[in-house]
N, C-alpha and C positions, 0 to 999 in steps of 0.2 A: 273599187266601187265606194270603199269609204271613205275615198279623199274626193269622191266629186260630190257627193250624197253623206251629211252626219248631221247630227243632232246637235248642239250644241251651247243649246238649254234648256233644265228640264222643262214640260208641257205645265203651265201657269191656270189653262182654263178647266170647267170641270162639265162633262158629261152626262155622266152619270151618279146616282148618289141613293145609298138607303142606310136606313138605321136597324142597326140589330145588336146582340152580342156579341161583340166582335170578339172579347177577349176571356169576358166571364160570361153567366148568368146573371149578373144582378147588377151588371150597368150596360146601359142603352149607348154606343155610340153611332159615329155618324162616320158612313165609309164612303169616298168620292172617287170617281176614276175620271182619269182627263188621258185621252193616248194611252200611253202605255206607265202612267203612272195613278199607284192608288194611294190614297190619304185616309188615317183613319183620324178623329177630332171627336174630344169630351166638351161636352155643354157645359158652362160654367156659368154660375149667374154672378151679375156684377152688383153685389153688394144686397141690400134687403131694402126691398120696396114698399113703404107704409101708405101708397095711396090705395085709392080705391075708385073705381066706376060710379055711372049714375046709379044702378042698382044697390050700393051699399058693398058692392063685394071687391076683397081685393086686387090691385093690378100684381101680374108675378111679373118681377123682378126683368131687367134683362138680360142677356142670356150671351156669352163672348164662345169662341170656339177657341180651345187647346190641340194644337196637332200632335199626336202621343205618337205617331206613325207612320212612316213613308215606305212605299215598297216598287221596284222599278220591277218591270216585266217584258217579258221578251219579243210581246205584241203589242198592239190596240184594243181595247177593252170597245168592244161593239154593242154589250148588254151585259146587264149585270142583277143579280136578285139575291133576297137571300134564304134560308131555311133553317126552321126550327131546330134542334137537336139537342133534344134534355139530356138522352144518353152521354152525350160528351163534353158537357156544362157547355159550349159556345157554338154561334150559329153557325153554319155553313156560307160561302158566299159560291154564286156559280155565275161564270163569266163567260161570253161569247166572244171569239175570235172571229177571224178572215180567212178565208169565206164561211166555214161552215167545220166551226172548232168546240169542243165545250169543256172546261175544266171543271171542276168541285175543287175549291181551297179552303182550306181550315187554317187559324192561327194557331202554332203551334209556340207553349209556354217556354220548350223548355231553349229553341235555339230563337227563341223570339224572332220569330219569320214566320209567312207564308206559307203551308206545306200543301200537294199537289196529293187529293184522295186517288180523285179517276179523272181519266182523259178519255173522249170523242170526239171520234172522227169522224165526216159524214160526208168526204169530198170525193167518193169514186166515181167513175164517169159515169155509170148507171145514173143514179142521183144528179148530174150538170145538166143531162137531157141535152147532151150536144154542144153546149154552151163554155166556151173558156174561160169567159169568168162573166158573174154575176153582179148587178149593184146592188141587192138585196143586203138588208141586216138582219142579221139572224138574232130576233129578238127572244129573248125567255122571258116568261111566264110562269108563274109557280101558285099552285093551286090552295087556295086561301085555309086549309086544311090540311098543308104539306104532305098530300100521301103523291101530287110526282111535282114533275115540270115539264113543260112543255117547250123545244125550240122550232122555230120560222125556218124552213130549208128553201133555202134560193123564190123566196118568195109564193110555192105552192104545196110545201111538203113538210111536215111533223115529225118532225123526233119523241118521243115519251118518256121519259127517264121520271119510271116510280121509285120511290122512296120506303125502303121497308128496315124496322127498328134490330128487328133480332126474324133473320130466317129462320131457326131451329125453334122458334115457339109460337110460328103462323103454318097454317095451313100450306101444301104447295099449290103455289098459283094455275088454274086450267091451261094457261098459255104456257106454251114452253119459251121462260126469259133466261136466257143463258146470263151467269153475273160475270161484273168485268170485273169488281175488287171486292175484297172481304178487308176492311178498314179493321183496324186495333180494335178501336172503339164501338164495335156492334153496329158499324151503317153500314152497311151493303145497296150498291146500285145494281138494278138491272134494266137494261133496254129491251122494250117492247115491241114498237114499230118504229120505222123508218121511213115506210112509204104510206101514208096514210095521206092521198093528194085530196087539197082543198078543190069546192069546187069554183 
C-alpha cells in the first residue's frame, strides 16, 4: 500500500491555528496544524515603529513569524483547541482525529517533543448508529472558563471531557466520572457523557 499511496512532501497549507503557551507561561505563541503536521512560530517584530495614526497614538511595529517547532503526527489534525494549565506552566493543546479520536498533548521540556496526556475513543458501533463511516468533523470546543471541552460525535452527539486541577482538594462530583489518567503534573481528565444527542 505504501508504494501505490505515500506522502512525499510535507503538508505546506495550514488548517488550523491558536495561540497559547505552548512552551512556557510567559510567551504567547502561535500553533498551526495543516494534515498531519503541526508548527509552532514566535511573533517577532521587525524593527521599532515611530509612526503614529490620525489619533496621535502609536502604529506597533510589524510583526514576522519564527518557526521554533515542527512535529509530524500519525494522523490528520481535524480540530484543534487549547487549555489553560497554570499547574504545569504551559497550555494544553487537544486535537481531533478520524472519525471520532481525541488526544490531550502537552510539550514536554525535557525530550522537546510532543507528549500524549490521555487519549479517546468514541468509535463503537453503538455511537456510528449503523453508519460505516461518517463525513462529519469532530469539531472541539473548550469552554471560555476552561472547566471542560466539548467534542461534535458523527454530527449529533457530545462528548464532555471536564477539566479538574487537583481531585483530592474538590469535592466528589454527584456523577459517577470514572478518570482515564492521573497526569504528573495534577491534571486529571474525566469523561462524563457520551451520548447526550443533539436535537
Amino acid at each position: 500500500m505504501f508504494f501505490i499511496c505515500r506522502q512525499t512532501h510535507p503538508a505546506t497549507g495550514i488548517e488550523h491555528a491558536v495561540s497559547c503557551c505552548f512552551f512556557n507561561s510567559e510567551e504567547v505563541c502561535l500553533v498551526t496544524a495543516g494534515a498531519n503536521i503541526v508548527k509552532v512560530f514566535r511573533l517577532l517584530p521587525e524593527g521599532h515603529s515611530k509612526e503614529v495614526n490620525a489619533a496621535g497614538q502609536p502604529v506597533p511595529p510589524k510583526m514576522k513569524l519564527e518557526c521554533l517547532a515542527t512535529y509530524t503526527l500519525w494522523g490528520n489534525v481535524m480540530s484543534m483547541q487549547s487549555v489553560k494549565s497554570p499547574s504545569s506552566g504551559r497550555d494544553l493543546l487537544l486535537m481531533s482525529f478520524r472519525e471520532a479520536k481525541l488526544s490531550v498533548l502537552q510539550y514536554d521540556p525535557t525530550t522537546n517533543n510532543l507528549i500524549t496526556l490521555s487519549m479517546h475513543y468514541f468509535e463503537e458501533d453503538d455511537m456510528k448508529g449503523g453508519w460505516t463511516s461518517h463525513p462529519h468533523i469532530p469539531w472541539i470546543r473548550v469552554d471560555p472558563e476552561f472547566r471542560c471541552a466539548v467534542m461534535l460525535l458523527y454530527g449529533k452527539k457530545l462528548a464532555v471531557l471536564p477539566f479538574r486541577k487537583d481531585v483530592t482538594s474538590e469535592e466528589v462530583d454527584p456523577l459517577e466520572a470514572k478518570p482515564l489518567i492521573d497526569s504528573k503534573k495534577n491534571v486529571s481528565f474525566h469523561l462524563l457523557f457520551i451520548h447526550l444527542t443533539m436535537l
